[in-house]
C-alpha positions in Angstrom: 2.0 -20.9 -26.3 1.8 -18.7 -23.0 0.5 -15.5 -23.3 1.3 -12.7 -20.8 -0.1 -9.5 -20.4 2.7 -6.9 -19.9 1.6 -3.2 -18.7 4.1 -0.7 -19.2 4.4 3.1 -20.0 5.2 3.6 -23.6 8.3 5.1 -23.0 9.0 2.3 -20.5 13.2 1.4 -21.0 12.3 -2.3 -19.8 9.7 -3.4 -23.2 12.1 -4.1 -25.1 14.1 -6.4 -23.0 11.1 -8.4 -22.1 10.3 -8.4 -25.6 13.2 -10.6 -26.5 13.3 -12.8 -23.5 9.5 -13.7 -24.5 11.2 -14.7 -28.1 13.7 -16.3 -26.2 11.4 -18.3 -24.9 8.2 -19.0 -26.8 5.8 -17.1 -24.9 3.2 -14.1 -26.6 3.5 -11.3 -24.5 0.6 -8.7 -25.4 1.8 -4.9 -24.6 -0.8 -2.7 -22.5 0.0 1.2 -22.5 -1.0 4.3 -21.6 -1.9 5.5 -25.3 -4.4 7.3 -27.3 -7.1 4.8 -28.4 -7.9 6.7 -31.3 -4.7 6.6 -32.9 -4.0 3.1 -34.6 -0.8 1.5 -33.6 1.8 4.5 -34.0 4.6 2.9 -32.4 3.3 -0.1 -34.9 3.2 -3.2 -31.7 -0.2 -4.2 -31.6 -0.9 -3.0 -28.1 -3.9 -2.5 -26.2 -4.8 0.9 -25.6 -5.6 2.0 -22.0 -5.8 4.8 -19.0 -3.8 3.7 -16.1 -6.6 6.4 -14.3 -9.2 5.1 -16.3 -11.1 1.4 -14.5 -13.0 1.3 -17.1 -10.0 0.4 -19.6 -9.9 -3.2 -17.8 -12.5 -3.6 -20.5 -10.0 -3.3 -23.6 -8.3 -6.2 -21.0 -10.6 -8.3 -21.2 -11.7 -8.2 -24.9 -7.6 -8.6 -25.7 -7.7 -11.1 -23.6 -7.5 -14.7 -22.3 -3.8 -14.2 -21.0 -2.2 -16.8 -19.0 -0.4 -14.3 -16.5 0.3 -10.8 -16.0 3.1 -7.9 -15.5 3.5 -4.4 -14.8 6.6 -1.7 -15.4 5.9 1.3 -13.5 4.1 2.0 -10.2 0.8 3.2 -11.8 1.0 0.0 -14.2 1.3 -1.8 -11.5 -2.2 -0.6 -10.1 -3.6 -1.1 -13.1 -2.5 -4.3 -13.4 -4.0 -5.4 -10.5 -7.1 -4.4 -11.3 -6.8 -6.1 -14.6 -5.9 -9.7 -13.0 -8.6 -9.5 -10.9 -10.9 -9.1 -13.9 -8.6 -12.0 -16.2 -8.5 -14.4 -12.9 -4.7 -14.8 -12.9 -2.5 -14.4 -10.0 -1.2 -11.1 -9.3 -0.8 -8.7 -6.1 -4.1 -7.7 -5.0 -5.2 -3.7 -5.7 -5.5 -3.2 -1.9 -2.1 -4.4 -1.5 -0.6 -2.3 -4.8 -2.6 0.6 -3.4 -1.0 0.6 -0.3 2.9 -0.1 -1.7 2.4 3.5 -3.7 1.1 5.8 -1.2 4.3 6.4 1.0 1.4 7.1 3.7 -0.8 4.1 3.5 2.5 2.2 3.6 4.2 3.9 6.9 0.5 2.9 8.3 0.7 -0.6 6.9 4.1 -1.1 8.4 3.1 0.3 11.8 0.4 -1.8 12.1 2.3 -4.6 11.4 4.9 -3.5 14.6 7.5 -3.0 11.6 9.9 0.1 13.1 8.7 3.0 11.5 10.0 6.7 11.7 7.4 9.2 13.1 5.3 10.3 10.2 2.7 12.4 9.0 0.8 13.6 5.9 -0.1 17.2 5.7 -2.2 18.6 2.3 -0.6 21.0 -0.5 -3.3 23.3 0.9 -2.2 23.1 4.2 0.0 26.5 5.9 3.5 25.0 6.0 4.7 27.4 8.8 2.1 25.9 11.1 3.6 22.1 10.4 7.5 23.4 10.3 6.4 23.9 14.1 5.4 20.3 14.9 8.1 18.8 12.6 11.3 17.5 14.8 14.1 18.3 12.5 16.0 17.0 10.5 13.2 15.4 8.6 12.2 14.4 4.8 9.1 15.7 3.3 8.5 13.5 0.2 5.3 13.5 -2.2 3.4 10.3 -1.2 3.3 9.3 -5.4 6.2 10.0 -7.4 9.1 7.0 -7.3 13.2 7.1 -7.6 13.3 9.8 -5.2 11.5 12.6 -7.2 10.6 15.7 -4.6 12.3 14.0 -2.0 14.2 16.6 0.0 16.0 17.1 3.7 15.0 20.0 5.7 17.0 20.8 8.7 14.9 24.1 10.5 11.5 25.6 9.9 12.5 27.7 7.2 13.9 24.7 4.9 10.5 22.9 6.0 9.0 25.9 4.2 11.0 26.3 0.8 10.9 22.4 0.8 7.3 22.6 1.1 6.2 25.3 -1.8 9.1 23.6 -4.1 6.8 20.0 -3.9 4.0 21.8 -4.1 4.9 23.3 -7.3 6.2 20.2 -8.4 3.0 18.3 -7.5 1.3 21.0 -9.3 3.0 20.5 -13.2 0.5 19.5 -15.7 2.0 15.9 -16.2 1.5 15.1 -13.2 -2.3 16.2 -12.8 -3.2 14.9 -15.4 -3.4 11.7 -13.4 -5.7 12.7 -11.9 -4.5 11.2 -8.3 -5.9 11.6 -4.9 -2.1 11.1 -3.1 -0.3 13.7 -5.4 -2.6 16.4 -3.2 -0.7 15.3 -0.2 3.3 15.7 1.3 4.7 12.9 3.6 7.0 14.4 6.7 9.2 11.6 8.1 12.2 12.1 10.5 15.3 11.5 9.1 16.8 8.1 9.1 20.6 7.9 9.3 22.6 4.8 7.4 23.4 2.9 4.9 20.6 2.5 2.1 20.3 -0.6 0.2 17.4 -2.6 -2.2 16.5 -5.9 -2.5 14.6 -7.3 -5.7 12.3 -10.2 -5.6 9.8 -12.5 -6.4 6.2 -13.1 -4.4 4.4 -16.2 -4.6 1.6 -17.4 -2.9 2.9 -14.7 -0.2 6.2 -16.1 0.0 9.5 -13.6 -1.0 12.1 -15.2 -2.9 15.1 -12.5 -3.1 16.8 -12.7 -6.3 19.5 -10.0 -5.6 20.3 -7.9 -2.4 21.6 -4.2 -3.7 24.3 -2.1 -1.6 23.8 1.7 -3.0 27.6 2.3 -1.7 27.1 6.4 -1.8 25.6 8.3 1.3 22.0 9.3 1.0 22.0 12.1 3.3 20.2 15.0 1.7 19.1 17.5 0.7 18.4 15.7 -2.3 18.3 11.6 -2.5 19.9 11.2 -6.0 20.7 7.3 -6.6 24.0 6.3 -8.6 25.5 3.2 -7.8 23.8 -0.4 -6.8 26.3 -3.0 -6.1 25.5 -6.6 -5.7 26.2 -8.7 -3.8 26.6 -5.9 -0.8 30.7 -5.2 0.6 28.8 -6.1 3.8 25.9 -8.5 3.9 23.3 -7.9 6.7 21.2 -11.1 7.8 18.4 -8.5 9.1 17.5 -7.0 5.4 15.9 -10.2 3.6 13.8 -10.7 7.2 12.8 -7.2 7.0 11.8 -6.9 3.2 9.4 -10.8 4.2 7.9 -8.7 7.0 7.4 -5.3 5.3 5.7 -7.6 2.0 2.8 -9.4 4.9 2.4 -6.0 5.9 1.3 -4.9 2.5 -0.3 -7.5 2.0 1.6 -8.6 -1.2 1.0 -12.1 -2.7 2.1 -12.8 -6.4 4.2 -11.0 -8.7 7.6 -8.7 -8.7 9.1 -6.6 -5.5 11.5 -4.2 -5.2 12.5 -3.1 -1.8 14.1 0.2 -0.3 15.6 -0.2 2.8 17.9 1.5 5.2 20.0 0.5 7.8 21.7 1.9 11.0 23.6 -0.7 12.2 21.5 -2.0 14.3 18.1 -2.6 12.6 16.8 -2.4 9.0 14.2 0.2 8.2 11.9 -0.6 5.4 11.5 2.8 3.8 8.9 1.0 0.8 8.0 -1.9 -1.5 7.5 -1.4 -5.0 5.2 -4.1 -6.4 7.0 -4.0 -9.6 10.4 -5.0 -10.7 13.7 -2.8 -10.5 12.9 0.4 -12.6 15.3 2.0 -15.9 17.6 -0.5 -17.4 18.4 -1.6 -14.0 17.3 -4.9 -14.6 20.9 -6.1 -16.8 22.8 -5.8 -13.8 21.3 -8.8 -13.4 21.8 -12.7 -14.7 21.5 -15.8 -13.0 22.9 -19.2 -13.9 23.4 -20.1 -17.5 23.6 -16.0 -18.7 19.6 -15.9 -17.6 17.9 -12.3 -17.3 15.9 -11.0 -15.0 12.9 -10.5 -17.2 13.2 -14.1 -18.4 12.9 -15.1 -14.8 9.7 -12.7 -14.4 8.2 -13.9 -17.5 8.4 -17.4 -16.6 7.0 -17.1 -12.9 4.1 -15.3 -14.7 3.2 -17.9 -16.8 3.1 -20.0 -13.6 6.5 -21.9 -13.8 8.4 -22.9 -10.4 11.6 -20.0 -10.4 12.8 -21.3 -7.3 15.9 -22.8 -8.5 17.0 -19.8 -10.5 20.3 -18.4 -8.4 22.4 -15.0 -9.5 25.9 -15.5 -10.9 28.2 -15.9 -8.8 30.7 -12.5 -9.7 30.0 -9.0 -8.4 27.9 -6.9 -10.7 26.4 -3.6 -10.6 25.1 -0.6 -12.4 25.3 3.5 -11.6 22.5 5.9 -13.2 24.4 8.6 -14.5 23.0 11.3 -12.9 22.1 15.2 -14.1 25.2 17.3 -13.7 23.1 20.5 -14.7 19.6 21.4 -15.6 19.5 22.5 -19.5 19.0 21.2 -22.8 21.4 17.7 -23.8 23.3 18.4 -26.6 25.9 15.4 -26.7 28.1 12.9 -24.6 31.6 12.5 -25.2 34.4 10.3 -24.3 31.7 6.7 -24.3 34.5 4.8 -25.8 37.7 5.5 -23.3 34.8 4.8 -20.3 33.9 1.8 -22.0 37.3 0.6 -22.6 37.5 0.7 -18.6 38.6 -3.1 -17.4 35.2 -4.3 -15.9 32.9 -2.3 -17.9 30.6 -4.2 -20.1 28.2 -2.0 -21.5 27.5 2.4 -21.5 24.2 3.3 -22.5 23.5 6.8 -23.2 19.6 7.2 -22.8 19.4 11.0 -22.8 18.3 12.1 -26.9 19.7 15.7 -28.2 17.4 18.4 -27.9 16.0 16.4 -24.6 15.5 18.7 -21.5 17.3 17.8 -18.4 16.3 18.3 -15.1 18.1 17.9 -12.0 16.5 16.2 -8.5 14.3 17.3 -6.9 12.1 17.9 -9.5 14.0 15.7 -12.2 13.0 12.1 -13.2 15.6 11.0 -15.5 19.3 10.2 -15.7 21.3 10.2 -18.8 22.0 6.8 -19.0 23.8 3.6 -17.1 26.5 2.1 -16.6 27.0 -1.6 -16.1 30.1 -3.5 -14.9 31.5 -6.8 -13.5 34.0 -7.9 -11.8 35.7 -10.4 -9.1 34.2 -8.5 -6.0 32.1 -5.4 -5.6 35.0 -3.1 -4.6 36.2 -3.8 -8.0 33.2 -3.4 -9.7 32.6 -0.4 -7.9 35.7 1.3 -9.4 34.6 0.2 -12.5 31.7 2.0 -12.3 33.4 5.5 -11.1 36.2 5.2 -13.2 34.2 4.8 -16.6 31.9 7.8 -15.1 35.5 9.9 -14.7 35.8 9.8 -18.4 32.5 10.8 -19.3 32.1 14.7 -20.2 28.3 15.6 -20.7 27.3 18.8 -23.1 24.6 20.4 -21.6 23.4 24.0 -23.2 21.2 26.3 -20.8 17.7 26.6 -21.2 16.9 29.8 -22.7 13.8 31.0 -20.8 10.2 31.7 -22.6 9.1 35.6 -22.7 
């Protein structure tokens, strides 16, 4: 039996999923999260207690270990990961390479380097005065926080005062307690980028020996124009398919320096060329993931599992009908109480499956600072317009009860 390493958050949506395709398919995958080690088995699944911060937790790795492959959920899994394969002696991307894919800064060099089109960028400190930038910035522009993923403190400023308030609102953000406690170097730094008009869209795929193979090209059909950069909808195949994106995504994963394991690809396009805004060395984030199958009902994490216990997964190709998924996004900030009307959306022709992920008594909290949605949405259909009205007309029945968060004294 193959045995696969599989680093994840504990509150990761994705365990459970690759939890049955392993049982699906006769492989041992061993969990690895970020846990209290002195705590014994809480969530009762024999995983391996570690600190994505912590190098020295490659140790409890090793002594788990031997592991025929390895997988992370998550951007900081993802580093950690790499630092464990390195230590177990299986293929994965290397730490330089993972390093670079989540610092939004070391990747604009990366690309640049590479003669990839980048916008023009720069990386200022929370410390810094951000009246003295707003007066070098060429506007509009996008100051983001070089860490955080799925467009968290990501925000549009069009003068020098919005540069400002965009500026002290990361900062604060940057400065919460969860994300401190981390502990990393990048989250002391804000990424300014000029603003790049057009059509966003994703690719997910699959590295091996430094070659991409894309499993699924993603339009994102709504306009990401600011001030926030909220995700919804991903539609695959896209309404419009562009020959440039899969050449850009192979060129962007050299530049990195990616070689084995899981990419997901942000990209934007303005009709004339594809800009690579990042490449996650991880698979699609949330519950993403079942918006996708491939020949004979096959899931994603099936496919990821297999390739990590050194399989060929070249001959694995997506259904052939028009799928796609929409994160239901925050309508307010407050406390979630309930959702009503699941059953009319799901009764929606096309509509396959409503998962409400948001838990009563949760607080919500909106982008920028938000990192949540309240759950997904997944349809199929005949052709990605149809999907697509899937999608929105479920969402139309959806009412969300959201109570105000009373504020401490």
């Amino acid at each position: 039996m193959k045995r696969i390493l599989l680093v994840a958050a504990t509150t990761g949506y994705q365990i459970r999923s690759f939890a049955e395709a392993a049982h699906r398919l006769g492989i041992e995958v061993a969990l690895a999260t970020d846990r209290c080690h002195v705590l014994e088995d809480p969530w009762r699944d024999r995983a391996v207690p570690i600190r994505f911060n912590d190098p020295a937790s490659v140790q409890a790795i090793i002594a788990a270990g031997p592991f025929d492959g390895i997988l992370a959920v998550g951007d900081r899994p993802a580093y950690f990961a790499a630092l464990a394969a390195v230590a177990l002696g299986v293929p994965f991307h290397s730490p330089a390479s993972v390093d670079a894919a989540r610092n939004k800064f070391h990747t604009k060099q990366r690309f640049a380097e590479a003669g990839l089109p980048v916008p023009r960028f720069s990386r200022m400190s929370t410390a810094d005065d951000p009246a003295q930038h707003s007066r070098l910035a060429t506007y509009p522009c996008v100051l983001k926080p070089l860490g955080l993923s799925a467009s968290r403190g990501v925000i549009r400023v069009n003068n020098a005062a919005e540069f400002t308030t965009a500026f002290c609102r990361i900062k604060a953000l940057l400065a919460r307690p969860e994300i401190r406690l981390s502990g990393e170097d990048q989250d002391q730094y804000i990424q300014v980028e000029s603003f790049l008009a057009g059509r966003e869209y994703a690719l997910e795929g699959l590295v091996t020996a430094g070659r991409l193979q894309t499993l699924a090209v993603f339009e994102k059909p709504d306009p990401l124009d600011g001030p926030f950069f909220e995700e919804s909808i991903y539609l695959t195949p896209p309404r419009q398919p562009l020959s440039r994106l899969v050449p850009a995504a192979e060129q962007a994963v050299r530049a990195l320096g990616l070689t084995h394991g899981p990419v997901h690809a942000e990209m934007r396009d303005d009709g004339e060329q594809t800009w690579v805004l990042e490449v996650a060395p991880r698979p699609i984030g949330g519950l993403c993931a079942k918006a996708l199958r491939y020949d004979g009902a096959v899931p994603l994490e099936e496919i990821l599992l297999r390739h990590a216990a050194g399989e060929d997964v070249t001959h694995f190709i997506r259904e052939r009908i028009a799928s796609g998924v929409m994160m239901i996004p925050i309508p307010a900030s407050g406390v979630f109480e309930s959702a009503e009307g699941v059953d009319n959306a799901t009764a929606v022709g096309g509509v396959e499956e409503i998962a409400i992920t948001a838990k009563a008594g949760q607080t919500l909290e909106k982008l920028p600072e938000g990192s949540s949605y309240l759950g997904f949405i997944f349809a199929r259909g005949s052709t990605s317009e149809q999907v697509d009205r899937s999608l929105r007309q479920a969402h139309s029945k959806l009412r969300f009860r959201i109570a105000a968060k009373l504020p401490v004294i």
